[in-house]
VOGU-3710 file (C-alpha; in Angstrom, 3 decimals, decimal comma):
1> xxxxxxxxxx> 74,061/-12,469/81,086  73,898/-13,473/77,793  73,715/-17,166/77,013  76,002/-17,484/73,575  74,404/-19,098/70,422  76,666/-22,738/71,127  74,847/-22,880/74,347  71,537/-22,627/73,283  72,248/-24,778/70,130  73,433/-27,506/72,479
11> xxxxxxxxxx> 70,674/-27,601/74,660  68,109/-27,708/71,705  69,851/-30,314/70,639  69,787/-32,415/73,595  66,020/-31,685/73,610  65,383/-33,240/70,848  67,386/-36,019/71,474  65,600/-36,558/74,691  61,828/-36,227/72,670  63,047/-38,663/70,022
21> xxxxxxxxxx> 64,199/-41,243/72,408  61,036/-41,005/75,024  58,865/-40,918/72,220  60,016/-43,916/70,260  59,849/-44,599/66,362  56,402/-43,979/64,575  54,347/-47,352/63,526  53,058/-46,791/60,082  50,376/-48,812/59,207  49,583/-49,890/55,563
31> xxxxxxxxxx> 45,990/-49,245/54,007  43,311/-51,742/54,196  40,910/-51,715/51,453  37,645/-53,918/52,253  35,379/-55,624/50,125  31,791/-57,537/50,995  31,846/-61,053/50,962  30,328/-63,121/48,481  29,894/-65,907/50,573  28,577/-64,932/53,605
41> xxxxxxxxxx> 24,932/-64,932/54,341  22,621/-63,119/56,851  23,495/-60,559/59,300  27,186/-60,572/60,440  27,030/-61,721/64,280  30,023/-63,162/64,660  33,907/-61,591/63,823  35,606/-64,945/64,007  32,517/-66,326/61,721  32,705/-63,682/59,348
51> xxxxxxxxxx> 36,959/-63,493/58,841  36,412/-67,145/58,405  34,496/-67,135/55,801  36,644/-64,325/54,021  39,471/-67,087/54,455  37,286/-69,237/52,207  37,263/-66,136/49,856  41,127/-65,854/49,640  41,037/-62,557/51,937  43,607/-62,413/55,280
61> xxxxxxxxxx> 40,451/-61,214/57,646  37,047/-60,233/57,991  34,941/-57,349/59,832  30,936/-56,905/60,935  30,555/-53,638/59,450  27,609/-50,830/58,896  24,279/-50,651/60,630  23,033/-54,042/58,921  25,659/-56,025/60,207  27,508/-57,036/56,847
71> xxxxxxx> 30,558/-59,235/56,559  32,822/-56,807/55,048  36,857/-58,796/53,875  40,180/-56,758/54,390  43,277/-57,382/52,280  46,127/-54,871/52,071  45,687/-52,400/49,067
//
């Protein structure tokens, strides 16, 4: 039995359909470029502390980063 070439293209089709709808749209998240703060002294302890502080600095958020704790700021690039 030979399944004809409108068959199969329908049921591909469906397929996909079915993927695409289960699998829901892709998120795409814009780039964050990060800069130290200038403000911010000592080790970085505390993540609310530290994206405060960036505030101050004109950034969105901050970030402990690296093994010496540094207050790093993120702003979208």
């Amino acid at each position: 039995m030979k399944l004809s070439l409108r068959l199969i293209s329908a049921i591909l089709l469906s397929f996909m359909l079915l993927t695409s709808t289960v699998m829901g749209p892709v998120k795409v998240e814009a780039r964050v470029c990060e800069t130290r703060s200038q403000k911010f002294k000592g080790p970085c302890v505390s993540e609310n502390n530290c994206a405060n502080v960036c505030q101050t600095e004109g950034f969105p958020d901050g970030d402990c980063n690296g093994i010496l704790r540094r207050c790093y700021c993120n702003s979208p690039c």
